[in-house]
N, C-alpha and C positions, 0 to 999 in steps of 0.2 A: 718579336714582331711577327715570326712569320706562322707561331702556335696561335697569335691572336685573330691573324687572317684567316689560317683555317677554323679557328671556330668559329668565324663569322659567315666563311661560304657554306660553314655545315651548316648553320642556322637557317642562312636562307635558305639552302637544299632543305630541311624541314616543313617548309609550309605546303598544308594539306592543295595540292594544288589537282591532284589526279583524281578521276571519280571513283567512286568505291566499287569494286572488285564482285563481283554473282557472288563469292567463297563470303564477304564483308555482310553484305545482305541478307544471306540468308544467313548467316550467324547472330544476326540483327535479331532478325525475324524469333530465331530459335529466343531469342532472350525478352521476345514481348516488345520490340520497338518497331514500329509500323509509322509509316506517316499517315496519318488519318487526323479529320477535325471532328470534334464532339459538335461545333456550333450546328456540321451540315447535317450527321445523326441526329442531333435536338430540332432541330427547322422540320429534317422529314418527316419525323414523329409526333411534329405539333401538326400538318397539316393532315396526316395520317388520323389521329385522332376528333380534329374537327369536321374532316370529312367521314367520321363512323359513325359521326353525333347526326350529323344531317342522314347518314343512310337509315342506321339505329334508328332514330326519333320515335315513330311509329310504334315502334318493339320495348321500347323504354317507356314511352309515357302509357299503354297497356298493362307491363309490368308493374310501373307504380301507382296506377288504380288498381287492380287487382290485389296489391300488397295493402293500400289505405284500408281497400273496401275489408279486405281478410281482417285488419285491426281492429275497425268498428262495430263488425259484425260478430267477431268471434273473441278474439282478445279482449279488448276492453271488456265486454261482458263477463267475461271469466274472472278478471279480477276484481270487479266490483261484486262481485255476490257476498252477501251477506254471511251466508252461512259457511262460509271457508269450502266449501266443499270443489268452491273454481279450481283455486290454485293450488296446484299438490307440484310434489318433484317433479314427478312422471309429466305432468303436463306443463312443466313448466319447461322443460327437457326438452318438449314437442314441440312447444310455442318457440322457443330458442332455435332449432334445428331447423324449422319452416322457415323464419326470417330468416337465417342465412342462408338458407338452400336460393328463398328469393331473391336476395341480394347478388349470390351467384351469377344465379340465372342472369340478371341487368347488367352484369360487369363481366360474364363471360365475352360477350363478343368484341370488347373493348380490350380483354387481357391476352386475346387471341391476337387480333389484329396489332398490338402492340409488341408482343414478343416476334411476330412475324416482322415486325416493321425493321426492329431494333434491329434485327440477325441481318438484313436488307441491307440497313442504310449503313452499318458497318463492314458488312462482306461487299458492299460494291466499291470500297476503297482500297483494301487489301482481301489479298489471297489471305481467303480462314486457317488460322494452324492455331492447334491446342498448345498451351505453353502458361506452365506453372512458376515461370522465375520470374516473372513481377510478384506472385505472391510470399519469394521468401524472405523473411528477414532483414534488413540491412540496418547495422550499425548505423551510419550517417544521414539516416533519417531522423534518428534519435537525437543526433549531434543538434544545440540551441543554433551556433553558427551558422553551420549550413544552412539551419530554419530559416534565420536572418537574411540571408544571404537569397534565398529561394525568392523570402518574403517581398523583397526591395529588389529583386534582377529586369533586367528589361522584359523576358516573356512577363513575368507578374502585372508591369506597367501597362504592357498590352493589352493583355486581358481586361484590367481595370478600365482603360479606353473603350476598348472593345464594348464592355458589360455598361458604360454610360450611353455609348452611341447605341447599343439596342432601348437601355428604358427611353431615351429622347423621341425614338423613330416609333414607340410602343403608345408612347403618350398622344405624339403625331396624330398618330392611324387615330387613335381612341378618340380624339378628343375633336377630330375630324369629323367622322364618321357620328358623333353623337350629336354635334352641332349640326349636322344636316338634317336629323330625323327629330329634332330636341322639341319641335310642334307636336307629333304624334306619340311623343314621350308624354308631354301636359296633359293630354286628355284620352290618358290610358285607362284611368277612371270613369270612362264613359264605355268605354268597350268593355265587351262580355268576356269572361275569365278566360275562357279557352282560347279568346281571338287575341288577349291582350296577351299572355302567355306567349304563345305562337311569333306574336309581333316582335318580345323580347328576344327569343331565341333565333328568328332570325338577325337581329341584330347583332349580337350577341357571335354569333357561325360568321356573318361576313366580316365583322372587325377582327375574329380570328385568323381566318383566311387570310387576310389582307395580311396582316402582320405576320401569320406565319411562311406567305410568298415573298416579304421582304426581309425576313432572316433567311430565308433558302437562299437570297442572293448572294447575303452575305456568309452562309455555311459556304457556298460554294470558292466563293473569294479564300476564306478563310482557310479551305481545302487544299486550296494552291499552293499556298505561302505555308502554310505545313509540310508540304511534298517538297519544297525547297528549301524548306530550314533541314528536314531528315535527309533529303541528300547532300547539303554543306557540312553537317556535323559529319553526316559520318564519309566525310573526303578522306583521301591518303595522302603521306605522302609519299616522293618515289623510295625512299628506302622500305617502306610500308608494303609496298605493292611485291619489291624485289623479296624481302624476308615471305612474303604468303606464297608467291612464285616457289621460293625454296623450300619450303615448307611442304608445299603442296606436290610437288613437280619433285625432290630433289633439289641437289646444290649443280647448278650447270655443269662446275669444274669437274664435280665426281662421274654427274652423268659420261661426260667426256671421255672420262676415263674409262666408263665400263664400255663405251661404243668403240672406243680403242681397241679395250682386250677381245670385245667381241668380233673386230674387223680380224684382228690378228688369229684368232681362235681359227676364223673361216678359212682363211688365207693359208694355214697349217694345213687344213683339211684340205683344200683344193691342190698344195703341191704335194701331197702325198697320190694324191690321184695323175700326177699328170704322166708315171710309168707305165699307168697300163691305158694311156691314147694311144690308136693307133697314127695321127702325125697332129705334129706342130704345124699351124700357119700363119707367117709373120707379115710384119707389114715395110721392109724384114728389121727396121731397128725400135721402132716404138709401140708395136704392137706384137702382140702374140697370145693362136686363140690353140688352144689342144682341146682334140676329136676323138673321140670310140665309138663304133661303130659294133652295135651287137644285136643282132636282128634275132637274136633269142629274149630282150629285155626290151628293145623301142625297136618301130618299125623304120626309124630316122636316127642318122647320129647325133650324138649329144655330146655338146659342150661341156669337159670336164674340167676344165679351166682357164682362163684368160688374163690378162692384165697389159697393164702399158707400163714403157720408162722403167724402172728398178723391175716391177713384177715380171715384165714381157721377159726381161734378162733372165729373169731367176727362173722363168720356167724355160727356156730356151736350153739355161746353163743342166737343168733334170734332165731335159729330155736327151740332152748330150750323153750325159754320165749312163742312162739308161737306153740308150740305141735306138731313141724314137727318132724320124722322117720327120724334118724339119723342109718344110717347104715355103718358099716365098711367093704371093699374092698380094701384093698392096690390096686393091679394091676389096676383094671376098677377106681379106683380115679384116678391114674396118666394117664392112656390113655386118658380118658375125660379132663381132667386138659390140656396136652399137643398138643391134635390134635382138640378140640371145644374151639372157643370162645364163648365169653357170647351173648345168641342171637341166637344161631346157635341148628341147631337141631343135637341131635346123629347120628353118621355115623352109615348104616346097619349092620356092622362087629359085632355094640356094641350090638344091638337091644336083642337078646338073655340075654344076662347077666342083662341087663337094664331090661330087660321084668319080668327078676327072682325077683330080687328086687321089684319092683312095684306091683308085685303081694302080695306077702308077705305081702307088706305095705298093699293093698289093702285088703288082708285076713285081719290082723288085725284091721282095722278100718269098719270092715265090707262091705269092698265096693266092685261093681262088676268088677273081674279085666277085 
């Protein structure tokens, strides 16, 4: 009973319930998962392109008279000549090269404007990072199950939702939009090529428009609910969090242990120093600071070591065995204790009280204060 309770609080202790971790993220990141929606990339890059059509227009439909006129005037002729003498490799080579150069030329600003759009409307979702592990390999892509499994999962359901509520809202706009103009649709055949033309493609740009401001609504929606699905998957749980902590950091306990040996390490060093203070000053049972005083090395004395409770003892018990002036000051023990470390010289505030002491010391041991 009591092996069944605990795997039951371990289970529940399992559930991703903490948010993922900077370390979780960016290991994400490293691996090609980002939260981003393709819907709101496709919506910018629909209204990106409809709006290059209306700046383009002008540059486009020049370029494709110019390309007709080159046909009629130049091509066509060439290959109906009678005598073969039109078409040869060499100009056949030329004739090929020119149309595509033209063709270029009409789709250059389009290819431009679209690569610029694409790198836009996916870098303002996520920070850009180069990352080759979406393209290697996996097994379990291959696996039919999995396929299945992908194929019938609730994202796939969505999507399929998702991809009917665009064609409905696409039909909408269209079918809208056409019924309001469906007059000057009938009697396009009265108008003159270039105007009826003109008529279509404005039609044509604002049913685009429309439709690609109302999938920008919904890229944007779509956007969201991506950024919350990629930060629920990748939640922790707390054992989750503590293993990347140790991980990362060390195991606490070891740490512990090395702050141990290193308090211990210092604390060797400090009572090796406290023979050559010239006095101890105690607080007189819980504190105890030891002073040297070497106006060849600091222009102030300096604390060569201190402690309370067991340490105050232990340097009290040194300074005994080695003949150092122990003297008692409550007040100047605890200031020294509290505002110098070990190492550190007395602040000027103390110099006076400090100065008294040392002398003293210094009368009795005969020396010159």
């Amino acid at each position: 009973m009591e092996t069944v309770l605990k795997y039951d609080l371990q289970m529940f202790g399992d559930d991703k319930t903490e948010e993922p971790t900077s370390k979780k993220l960016e290991d994400a990141r490293k691996k090609g998962q980002v939260g981003k929606s393709q819907e709101l990339s496709h919506a910018i890059e629909l209204i990106a392109a409809f709006l290059s059509i209306r700046i383009f227009v002008k540059y486009i439909g020049d370029h494709f008279i110019d390309l007709f006129t080159w046909a009629y005037t130049y091509m066509i002729p060439q290959l109906v000549k009678s005598d073969g003498s039109g078409l040869t490799i060499r100009s056949t080579g030329n004739l090929l090269l020119y149309g595509i150069l033209q063709m270029f030329l009409i789709l250059a600003p389009f290819l431009a404007v679209g690569f610029l759009v694409a790198v836009l409307s996916n870098g303002l979702q996520f920070k850009f990072q180069v990352s080759a592990e979406p393209l290697k390999p996996k097994l379990d892509k291959f696996n039919p199950v999995n396929g299945f499994k992908r194929m019938f999962s609730m994202q796939s359901i969505v999507n399929l939702l998702l991809s009917l509520a665009k064609i409905a809202v696409i039909f909408i706009i269209a079918y809208t939009m056409i019924k309001d103009h469906v007059n000057e649709l009938f009697i396009l055949y009265e108008v003159p090529l270039y105007a009826a033309i003109a008529q279509i493609g404005t039609l044509v740009l604002d049913i685009g428009l429309r439709i690609s401001l109302v999938l920008l609504v919904v890229g944007f929606a779509d956007f969201i609910y991506h950024k919350w699905k990629y930060k629920k998957d990748l939640k922790m749980t707390k054992q989750e969090v503590k293993d990347e902590y140790k991980n990362a950091e060390g195991d606490p306990q070891i740490k512990g242990k090395q702050r141990q040996r290193m308090r211990e390490a210092s604390q060797r060093r400090m009572m090796q120093s406290v023979p050559q203070a010239d006095v101890v000053i105690t607080n007189p049972t819980h504190i105890a600071v030891a002073i040297k005083y070497d106006i060849e090395k600091a222009p102030a004395p300096i604390v060569v070591a201190k402690g309370e409770e067991y340490l105050a003892q232990k340097i009290k018990e040194i300074a005994r065995e080695n003949n150092v002036v122990i003297k008692e000051n409550k007040m100047l023990a605890r200031s020294i204790y509290t505002t110098v470390d070990v190492g550190e010289q007395i602040p000027p505030e103390l110099y006076q009280a400090v100065a008294e002491i040392l002398a003293v010391v210094y009368q009795s041991k005969g020396r010159r204060a």
